[in-house]
N, C-alpha and C positions, 0 to 999 in steps of 0.2 A: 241594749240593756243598760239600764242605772246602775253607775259605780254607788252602791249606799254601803254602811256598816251596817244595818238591820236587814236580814236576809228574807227573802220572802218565803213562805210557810212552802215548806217542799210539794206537798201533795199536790198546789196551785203547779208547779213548775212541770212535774212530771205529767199531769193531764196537758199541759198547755202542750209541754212534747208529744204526746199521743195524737191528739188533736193536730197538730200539725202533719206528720207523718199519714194520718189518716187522709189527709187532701192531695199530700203531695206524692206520697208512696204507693197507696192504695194498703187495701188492708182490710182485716175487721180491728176493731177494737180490742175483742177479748184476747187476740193473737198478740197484739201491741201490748198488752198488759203482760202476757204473760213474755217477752222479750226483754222487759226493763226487769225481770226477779223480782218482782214487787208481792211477793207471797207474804213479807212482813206484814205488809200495809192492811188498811182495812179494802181489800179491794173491792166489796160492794159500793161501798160510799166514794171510792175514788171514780169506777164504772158509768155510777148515777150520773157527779160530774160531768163527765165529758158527752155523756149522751145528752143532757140536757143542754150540753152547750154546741153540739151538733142539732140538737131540735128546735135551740133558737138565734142558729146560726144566720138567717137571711133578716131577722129584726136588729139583730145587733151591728149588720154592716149597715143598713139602715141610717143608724140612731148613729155611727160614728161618722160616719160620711156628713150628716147634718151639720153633728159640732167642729168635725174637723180635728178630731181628735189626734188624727195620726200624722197629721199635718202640724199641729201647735207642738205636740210632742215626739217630735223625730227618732228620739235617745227610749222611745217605749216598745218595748216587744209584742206586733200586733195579733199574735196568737197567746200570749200571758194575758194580754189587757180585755179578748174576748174573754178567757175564762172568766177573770175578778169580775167585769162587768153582769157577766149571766148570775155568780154567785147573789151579786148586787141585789141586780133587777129581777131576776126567776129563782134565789137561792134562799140561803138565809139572812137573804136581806142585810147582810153587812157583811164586814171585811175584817176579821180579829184581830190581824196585824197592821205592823207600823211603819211596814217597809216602804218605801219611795215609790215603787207603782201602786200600791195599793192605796197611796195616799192619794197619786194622782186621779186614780179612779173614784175614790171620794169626790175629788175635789169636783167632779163634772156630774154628781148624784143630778142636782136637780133640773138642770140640761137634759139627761138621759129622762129623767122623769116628764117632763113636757113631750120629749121627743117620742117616747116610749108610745107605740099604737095599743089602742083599747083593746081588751080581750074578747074573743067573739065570746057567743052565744053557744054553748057548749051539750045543751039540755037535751038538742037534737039529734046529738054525734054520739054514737056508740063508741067505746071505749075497751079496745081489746086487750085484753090483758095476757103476756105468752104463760105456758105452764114454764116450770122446772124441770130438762131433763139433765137425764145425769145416767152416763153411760159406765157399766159394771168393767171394770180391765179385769177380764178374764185371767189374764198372765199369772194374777198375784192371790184374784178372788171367786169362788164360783158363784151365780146367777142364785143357785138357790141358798147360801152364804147370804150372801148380800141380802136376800129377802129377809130370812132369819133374822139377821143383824139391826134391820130398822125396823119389825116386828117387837123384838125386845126391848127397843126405844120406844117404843109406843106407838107406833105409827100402825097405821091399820091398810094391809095389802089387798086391793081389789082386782081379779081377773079383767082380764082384758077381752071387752067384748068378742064375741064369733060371730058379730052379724058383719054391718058395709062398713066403710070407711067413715061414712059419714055417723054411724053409731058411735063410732069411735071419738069421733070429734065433738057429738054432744055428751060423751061421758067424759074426758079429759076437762069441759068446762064444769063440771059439776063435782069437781073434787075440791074437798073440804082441807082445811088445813092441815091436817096429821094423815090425809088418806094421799095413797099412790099408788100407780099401776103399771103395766106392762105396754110398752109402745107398740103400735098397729103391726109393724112390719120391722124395726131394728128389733131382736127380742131381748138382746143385751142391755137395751136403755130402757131408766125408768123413769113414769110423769110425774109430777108431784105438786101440788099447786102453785099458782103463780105467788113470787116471794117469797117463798121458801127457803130459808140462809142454810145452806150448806157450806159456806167458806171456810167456818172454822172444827169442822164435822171430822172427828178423828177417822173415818174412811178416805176421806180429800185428802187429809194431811200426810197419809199416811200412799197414797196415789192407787188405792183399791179403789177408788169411783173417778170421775172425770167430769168437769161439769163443761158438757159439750153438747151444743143444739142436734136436734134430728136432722136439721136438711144437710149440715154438711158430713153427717154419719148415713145418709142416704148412698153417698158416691162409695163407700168403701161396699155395703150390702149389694150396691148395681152392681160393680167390678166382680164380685162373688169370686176372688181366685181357692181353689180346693188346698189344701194343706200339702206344703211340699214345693209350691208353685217360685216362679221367680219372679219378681213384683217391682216396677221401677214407679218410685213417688218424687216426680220433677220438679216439683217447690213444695219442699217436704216443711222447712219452718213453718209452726213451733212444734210440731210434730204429731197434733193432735191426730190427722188421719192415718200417720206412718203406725203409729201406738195401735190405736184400731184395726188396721191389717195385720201387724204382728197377732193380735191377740186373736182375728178372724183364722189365722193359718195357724193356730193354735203354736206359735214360734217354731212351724217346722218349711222350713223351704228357705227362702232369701227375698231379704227388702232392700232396694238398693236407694238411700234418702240423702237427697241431692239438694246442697242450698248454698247458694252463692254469696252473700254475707254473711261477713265473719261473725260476728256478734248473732245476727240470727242462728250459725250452725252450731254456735257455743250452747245456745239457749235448746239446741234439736240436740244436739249430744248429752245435754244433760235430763233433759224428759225422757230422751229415750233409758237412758240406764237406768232413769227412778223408776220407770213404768215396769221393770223386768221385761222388755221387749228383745230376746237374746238373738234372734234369727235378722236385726235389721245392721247394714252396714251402710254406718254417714260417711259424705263425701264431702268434703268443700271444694266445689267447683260448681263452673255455671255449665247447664244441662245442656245449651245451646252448641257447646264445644263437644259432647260429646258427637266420636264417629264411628260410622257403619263399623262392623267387627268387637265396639268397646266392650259393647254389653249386649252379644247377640244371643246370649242365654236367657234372655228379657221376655216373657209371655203377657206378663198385663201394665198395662199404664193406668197410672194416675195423673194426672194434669189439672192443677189448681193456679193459674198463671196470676199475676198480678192483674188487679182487675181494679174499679172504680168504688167499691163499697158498696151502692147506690139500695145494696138490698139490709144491710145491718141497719140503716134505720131510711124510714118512708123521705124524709124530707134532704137528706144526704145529696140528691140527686139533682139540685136547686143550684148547687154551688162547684159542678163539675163542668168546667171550660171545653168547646169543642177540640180547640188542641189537645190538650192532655189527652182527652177522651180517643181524639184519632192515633196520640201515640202509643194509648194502651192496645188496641184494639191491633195494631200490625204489629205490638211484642205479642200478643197471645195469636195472630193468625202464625207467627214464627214457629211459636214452643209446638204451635198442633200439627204444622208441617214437619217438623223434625222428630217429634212422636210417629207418624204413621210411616215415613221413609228411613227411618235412620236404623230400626231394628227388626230384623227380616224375621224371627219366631215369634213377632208380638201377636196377640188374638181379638187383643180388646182393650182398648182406651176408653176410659172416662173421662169427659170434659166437663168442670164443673166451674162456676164462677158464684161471689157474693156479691153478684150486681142483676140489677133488675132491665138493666137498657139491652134492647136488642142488640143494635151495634156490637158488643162485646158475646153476646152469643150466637143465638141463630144466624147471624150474618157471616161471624168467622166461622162455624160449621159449614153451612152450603160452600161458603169460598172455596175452603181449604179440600171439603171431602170430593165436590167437582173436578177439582184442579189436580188433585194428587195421580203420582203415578202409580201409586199402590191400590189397589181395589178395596175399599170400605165401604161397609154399609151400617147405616144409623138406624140404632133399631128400635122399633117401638117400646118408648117405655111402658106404656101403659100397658102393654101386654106381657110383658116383666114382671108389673106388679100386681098380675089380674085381675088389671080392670078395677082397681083401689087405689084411683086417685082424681084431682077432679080440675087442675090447673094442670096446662099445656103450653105451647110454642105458638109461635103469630102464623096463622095461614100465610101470611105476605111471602115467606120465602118457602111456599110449596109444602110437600111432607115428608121433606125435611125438620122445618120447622115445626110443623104437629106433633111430630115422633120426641119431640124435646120436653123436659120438666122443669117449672116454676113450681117453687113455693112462696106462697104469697103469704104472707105475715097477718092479715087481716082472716082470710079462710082457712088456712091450714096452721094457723098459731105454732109460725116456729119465726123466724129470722130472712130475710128473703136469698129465693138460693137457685141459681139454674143451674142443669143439667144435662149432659147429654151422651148418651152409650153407642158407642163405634165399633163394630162387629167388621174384622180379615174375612174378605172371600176366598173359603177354603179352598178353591184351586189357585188364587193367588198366591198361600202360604204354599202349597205344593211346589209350585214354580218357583216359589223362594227358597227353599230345601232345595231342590234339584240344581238352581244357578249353583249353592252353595255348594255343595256335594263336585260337581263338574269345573264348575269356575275359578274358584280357590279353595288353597288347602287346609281343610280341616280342624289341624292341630299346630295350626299358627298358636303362639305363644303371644301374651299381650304381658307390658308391665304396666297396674294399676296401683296406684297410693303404696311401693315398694313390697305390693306382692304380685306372682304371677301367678297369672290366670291364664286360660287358654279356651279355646272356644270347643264347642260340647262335642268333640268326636265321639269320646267313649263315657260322655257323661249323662245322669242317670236321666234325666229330666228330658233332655234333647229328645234323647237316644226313645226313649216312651213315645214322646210323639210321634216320632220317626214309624215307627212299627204301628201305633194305632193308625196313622194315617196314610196306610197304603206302605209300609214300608216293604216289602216284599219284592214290591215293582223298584224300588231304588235301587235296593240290591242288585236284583237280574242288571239293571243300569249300566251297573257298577262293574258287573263280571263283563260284561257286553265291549266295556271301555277300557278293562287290561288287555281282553284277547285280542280287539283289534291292536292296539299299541304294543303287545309281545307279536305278533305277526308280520307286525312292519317292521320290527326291530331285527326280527328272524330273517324277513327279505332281504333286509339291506345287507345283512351281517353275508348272506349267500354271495349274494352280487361280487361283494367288497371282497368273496372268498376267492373268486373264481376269476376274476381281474387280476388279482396276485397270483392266481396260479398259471392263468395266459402268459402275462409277462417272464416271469423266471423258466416257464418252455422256451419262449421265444428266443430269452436272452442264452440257454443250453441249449441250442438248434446250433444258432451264431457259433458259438464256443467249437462245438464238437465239429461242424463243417470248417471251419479255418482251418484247421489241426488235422483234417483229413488229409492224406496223400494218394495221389493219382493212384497209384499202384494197385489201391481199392477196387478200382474197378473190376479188376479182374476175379475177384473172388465172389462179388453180388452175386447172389444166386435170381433167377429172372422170372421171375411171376407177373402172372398177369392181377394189377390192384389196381385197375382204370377204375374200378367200381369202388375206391375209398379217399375220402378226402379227410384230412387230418384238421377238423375244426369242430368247435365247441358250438353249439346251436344258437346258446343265448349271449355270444360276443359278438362283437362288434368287426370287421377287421377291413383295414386302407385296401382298398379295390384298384387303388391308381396306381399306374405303376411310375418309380420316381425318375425326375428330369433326367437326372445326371445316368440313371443305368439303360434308360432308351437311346442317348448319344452314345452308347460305349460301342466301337468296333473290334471284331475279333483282328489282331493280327496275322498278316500273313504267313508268315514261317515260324510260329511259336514252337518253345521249348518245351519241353515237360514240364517246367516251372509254370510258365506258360499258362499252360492246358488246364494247370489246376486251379489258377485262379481264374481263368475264363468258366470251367466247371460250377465254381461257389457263387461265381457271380452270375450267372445263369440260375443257380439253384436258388440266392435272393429272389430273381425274379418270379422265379414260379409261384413260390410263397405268396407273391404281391395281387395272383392273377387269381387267387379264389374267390369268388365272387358271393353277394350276399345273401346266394343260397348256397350248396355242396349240388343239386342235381343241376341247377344251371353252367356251375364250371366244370361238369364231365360232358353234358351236351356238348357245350362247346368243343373239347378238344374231340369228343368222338365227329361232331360235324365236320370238321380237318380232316381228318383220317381215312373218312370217305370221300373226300376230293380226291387225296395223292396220291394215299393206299402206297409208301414205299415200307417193305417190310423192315432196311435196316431201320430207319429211322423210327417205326413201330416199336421196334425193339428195343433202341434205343434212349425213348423217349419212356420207357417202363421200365428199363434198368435204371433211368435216373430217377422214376418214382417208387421203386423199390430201396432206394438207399435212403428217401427222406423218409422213407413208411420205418424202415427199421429205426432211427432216428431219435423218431417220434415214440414209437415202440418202447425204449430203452428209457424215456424219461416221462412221456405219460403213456397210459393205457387207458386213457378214453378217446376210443376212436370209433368214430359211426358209419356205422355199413349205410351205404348210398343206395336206391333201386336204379339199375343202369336201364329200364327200359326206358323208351323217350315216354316223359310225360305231355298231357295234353297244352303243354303250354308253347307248344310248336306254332301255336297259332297268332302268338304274339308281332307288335309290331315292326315291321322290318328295319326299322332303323335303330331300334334297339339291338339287336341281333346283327347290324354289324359293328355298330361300337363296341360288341364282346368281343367278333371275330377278329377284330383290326387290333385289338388288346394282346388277344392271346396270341395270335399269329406270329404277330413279332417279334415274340419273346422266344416262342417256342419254336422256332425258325432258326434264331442263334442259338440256344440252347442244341439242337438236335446236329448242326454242323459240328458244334465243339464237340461233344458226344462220338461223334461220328471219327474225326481226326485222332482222338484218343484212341479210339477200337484199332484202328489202322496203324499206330504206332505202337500200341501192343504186343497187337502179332507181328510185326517185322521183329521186336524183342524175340520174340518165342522164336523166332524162326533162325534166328541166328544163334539159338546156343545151342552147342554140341548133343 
C-alpha cells in the first residue's frame, strides 16, 4: 500500500476488504458486510460496489495483466486497484479523490480504455432481476404486526397464491413497487419488488425485519426443530440463521452457536442480543474440537461450512482455483463427518452451502454419508416440500444426489443456494441410547465455558425421547442389568463367606486337638458315625496326604506323652483323607473293613471318629448326613479305586495301632488301682 498523506475515500477500502475475503475466505458478501458493523454506512451503495466488481472481476484481470499494471506498480494493493478500476471503467466513471492509488489508476485510464473488450449485444439476454425479501423476527414482532405496519406506510399487501410453485414465481414477478406478499413456503418472510430500499426503514433499524434471502431461510424451515428442541448451528456467524431458529422455536429450548473467529463471534454475539433471541448460547470455539459427550443433548444440526461463494453471484465461479476449491471441499467433508459421529441423540442435519459447484455438495454428501459409521439417510427434499419445487441435485452421484436442492438464481429468483436434509435410522439412535445407557455413565459431569453441564439423565428433553421411543424396553434393560450385577455380587459375597468360615474351623480343630489329653479317651462315648463326614459341599479340601506325615513312624516303647501325639498326628491325617466327595471317603474305609473285619480296631477306628465328630460339633454345626449304601459308582475304574485304597490304608493302619496301644495302657491303669 502507498505511504500518501491523502487517504483514500474509506468506502473504496472496506469493499476492497470484502472483496478480498470473498476469494480467499469464502463467504456471501451480505455476511461480510454485516462483520465489518458497517450499519452507519450506506450499505446499498457500498453492496452494489463490490458486486459489480465481482461481475466484472475476469475483464479487469484481463485489462491489468495487458498493461502490467501490478507489475510497474508493485507498492499498489491489487484488490483496492480492482475496485477504483471497476468504479472507473463500469462505475461512475471517475475517482473523486486524490489519493495516490486513485491517482495511479487515473493515470493508466486510457490504457484500460483500449484494453477494455467491447460490450456484447445484450437485447437478447433476459435480465432477471431478484425480488426483496425480508424476513419478520418473530422474537420482537408478529407476522400480522408487520403486515399492519407497511399497510399504514402504504404499501399494499397481496395474498400469497394457493395454486403450484410456479404460480408463485409468476406472481412474485409481477409485483409493482409499493405491492408485497407472502413467500411460497417461509411464511415469516415477505416479497417485495426488486429494489426495494429497506436499509434505512425504522423496522431494520430497529431489527423487527431482517433483510435475508429465501434459499438460505430454506435450511432453517427444512431442519423444522418443534419448540423446546436442542439445536447445534456449527458456523453460526453473522447469525443470520441462528436468529431464525431462535425465533422458529419461538426462544423455547437451546441454540448452541458456534464460531471460531474472534471478530466474527463478536459480530454473532451482538446480533444475537439485538435480535431478542433469548434461548441461543454463543461459543467461541472451533466445532471441529468438539467431542462425543460435549454436547450430547444435541438433536438437530445445522451445518453451513465455509464454502466457495460461487452461488451469490453467476460469474464468482470463473475465478475460484482448483486448489482452494479442493481445500474447501475436505474442511466441509470434515465438519459433515463430525456432525453425524460426534453427537449420539442428533436426528437431523441440514447441509447447506452458497456455492453452486458440485464438488462442494453432492459429492461431499454421498462421500461422507457412505462412509460414515452412523446410519443416515438423505431424504427427499422434494417430498418435504410437496412436490413445490423444480431445481434438484446432478443424477451423476445416484439418488443421493436427486434427493438434494439448488436454487438457482435465474428460475427461482433468490441467490444460489444448495441443500441437503439428513435423516438418523431410528434403530441406529436406539442403539445409540442403549450404548449410552450400558457403556458409560449417565451423569457424567462436563465443564463448558465455566459452567456445568451434565449429560441428559434426568433431563427433560433426553428423558422425552427416551419414553417415546421404546423407552419401556430400556428400562426392563436396565432392571435386567442390576439383578444380574447384585446376584454376582451376592455369589461372591457367599463364597468369600464360607471360605472364612472353613479356615477359622480348621484353625479351632488344630487348637482344641493339641490341648487334648490322652486321658480323653476313656470318656468318648462310642457311636457308630461311619455314615458322617464333617465337610462343607461347595469347598474345596487337599486330598494328598503330606510328605513329612507318610514318613512318620510310630515308636516302639512310647510313653503316654507319646501316644498323644501319635493320636493328633494321626487325627491330622485322617482329616487329609476326605476325598472330593463324603460318599467316596466312607466307601473307602467301609471297603477295608470288609477285608480284615478286626472288631478292636472297628472300634477303634470310630472312637477316634467320634471325638473329631464331637469336635466338629462344638465349633460348627453344619454337618451332612452321608447315604452309607454303596452307590452305583462301584463300577468305576480299577486303578482309581486303588490310589484311594493305598491312600487311606496307610493312614488308617497307623492311626488304628496307636489307637489300639492306648486302649491297652488304659486298662492296665484301671487295673491297677485299688
Amino acid at each position: 500500500m502507498f505511504e500518501h498523506s491523502v487517504k483514500v475515500p474509506r468506502h473504496y477500502k472496506v469493499a476492497a476488504n470484502i472483496f478480498k475475503k470473498a476469494f480467499t475466505e469464502g463467504g456471501s458478501v451480505k455476511s461480510l458486510l454485516y462483520d465489518e458493523k458497517l450499519r452507519h454506512f450506506r450499505t446499498n451503495v457500498l453492496y452494489a460496489l463490490i458486486t459489480e466488481t465481482i461481475k466484472h472481476a475476469a475483464e479487469i484481470n484481463k485489462i491489468f495483466e495487458s498493461c502490467q499494471i501490478l507489475t510497474k506498480e508493485p507498492r499498489l494493493d491489487p484488490w483496492l486497484a480492482k475496485v477504483l478500476a471497476v468504479e472507473l471503467l463500469y462505475g461512475k466513471k471517475a475517482l473523486p479523490g486524490k489519493s495516490k492509488p486513485e491517482q495511479t489508476i487515473l493515470s493508466y485510464k486510457e490504457q484500460f480504455e483500449k484494453i477494455k473488450p467491447q460490450p456484447q449485444d445484450e437485447s437478447n439476454t433476459k435480465v432477471v432481476r431478484r425480488p426483496r425479501y425480508v424476513r419478520v423476527n418473530t422474537n420482537l414482532l408478529a407476522t400480522s404486526d408487520a403486515i399492519r405496519a407497511f399497510q399504514d406506510e402504504g404499501y399494499r399487501f397481496i395474498r400469497c397464491t394457493s395454486g403450484s410453485y410456479n404460480d408463485y414465481l409468476q406472481q412474485i414477478q409481477s409485483l409493482t413497487e409499493y405491492d408485497f406478499t407472502q413467500d411460497y413456503h417461509v411464511k415469516t418472510m415477505f416479497v417485495f419488488a426488486p429494489g426495494t430500499k429497506l436499509y434505512e426503514h425504522d423496522l431494520y433499524l430497529e431489527n423487527q425485519i431482517i433483510l435475508q434471502d429465501k434459499a438460505t431461510a430454506l435450511a432453517v424451515h427444512l431442519l423444522a426443530p418443534p419448540p423446546g428442541s436442542v439445536v447445534l448451528d456449527m458456523c453460526a456467524a453473522p447469525g443470520m440463521k441462528t436468529t431464525q431458529l431462535a425465533a422458529y422455536l419461538r426462544n423455547q429450548g437451546k441454540i448452541y452457536a458456534i464460531e471460531r473467529n474472534e471478530e466474527r463471534y463478536n459480530t454473532l454475539c451482538d446480533f444475537v442480543e439485538r435480535t431478542g433471541s433469548k434461548c441461543v448460547e454463543t461459543l467461541n470455539k472451533d466445532s471441529l474440537e468438539i467431542k462425543r459427550g460435549d454436547y450430547d443433548d444435541v438433536e438437530y444440526i445445522l451445518l453451513d461450512p465455509s464454502c466457495s461463494g460461487s452461488g451469490m453471484d453467476l460469474h464468482v465461479h470463473n475465478y475460484i482455483d482448483n486448489t482452494r476449491l479442493a481445500r474447501l471441499t475436505s474442511l466441509q467433508e470434515k465438519f459433515l463427518k463430525h456432525a453425524m459421529n460426534s453427537f449420539p441423540n442428533a436426528k437431523r442435519i441440514v447441509y447447506s452451502t452458497c456455492s453452486l459447484f458440485p464438488e462442494e455438495n453432492e459429492r461431499v454428501i454421498t462421500n461422507i454419508v457412505k462412509a460414515s459409521r452412523a446410519k443416515w439417510r438423505v431424504q427427499d427434499v422434494k417430498e418435504l416440500l410437496k412436490d413445490q419445487w423444480n431445481n434438484f441435485g446432478s443424477g451423476m452421484y445416484g439418488s443421493i444426489g436427486t434427493r438434494c436442492l439448488y436454487a438457482i438464481p435465474d428460475s427461482d429468483f433468490t441467490t444460489g443456494f444448495f441443500l441437503a436434509v439428513l435423516d438418523r435410522d431410528p434403530k441406529d439412535l436406539e442403539k445409540s441410547h442403549e450404548h449410552e445407557i450400558n457403556g458409560s455413565p449417565l451423569a457424567e459431569n462436563k465443564q463448558k465455558n465455566g459452567k456445568t453441564k451434565s449429560k441428559n439423565k434426568d433431563g427433560n428433553v433426553k428423558e422425552t425421547e427416551i419414553n417415546n421411543d421404546g423407552g419401556a424396553a430400556e428400562k426392563n434393560d436396565r432392571k435386567k442389568v442390576k439383578k444380574e450385577r447384585a446376584s454376582k455380587t451376592e455369589e461372591s459375597d457367599q463364597m468369600n463367606i464360607k471360605l472364612n468360615n472353613f479356615e477359622e474351623l480348621n484353625k479351632k480343630r488344630k487348637k482344641k486337638k493339641r490341648s487334648k489329653e490322652v486321658t480323653d479317651i476313656d470318656h468318648i462315648d462310642l457311636k457308630t458315625i461311619n455314615t458322617e463326614v464333617m465337610c462343607d459341599e461347595k469347598t474345596e479340601i487337599n486330598t494328598e496326604v503330606p510328605e513329612k506325615k507318610k514318613k512318620h513312624k510310630r515308636k516302639q516303647n512310647p510313653t503316654i506323652d507319646d501316644d498323644s501325639q501319635e493320636i493328633e498326628r494321626a487325627d491330622d491325617e485322617v482329616n487329609y483323607i476326605v476325598l472330593e466327595s463324603p460318599t467316596n471317603a466312607i466307601n473307602s474305609i467301609e471297603k477295608r473293613k470288609k477285608k480284615k473285619k478286626p472288631k478292636v480296631k472297628e472300634e477303634s477306628l470310630t472312637d477316634f471318629t467320634t471325638d473329631d465328630k464331637n469336635n466338629d460339633i462344638s465349633n460348627n454345626k453344619n454337618i451332612i448326613e452321608v447315604n452309607t449304601e454303596e452307590p452305583p459308582e462301584k463300577k468305576k475304574k480299577k486303578e482309581k479305586k486303588r490310589d484311594i485304597d493305598e491312600n487311606t490304608e496307610s493312614v488308617t493302619t497307623n492311626s488304628e495301632t496307636i489307637i489300639e496301644d492306648s486302649n491297652k495302657k488304659s486298662k492296665e491303669k484301671k487295673g491297677k488301682k485299688p
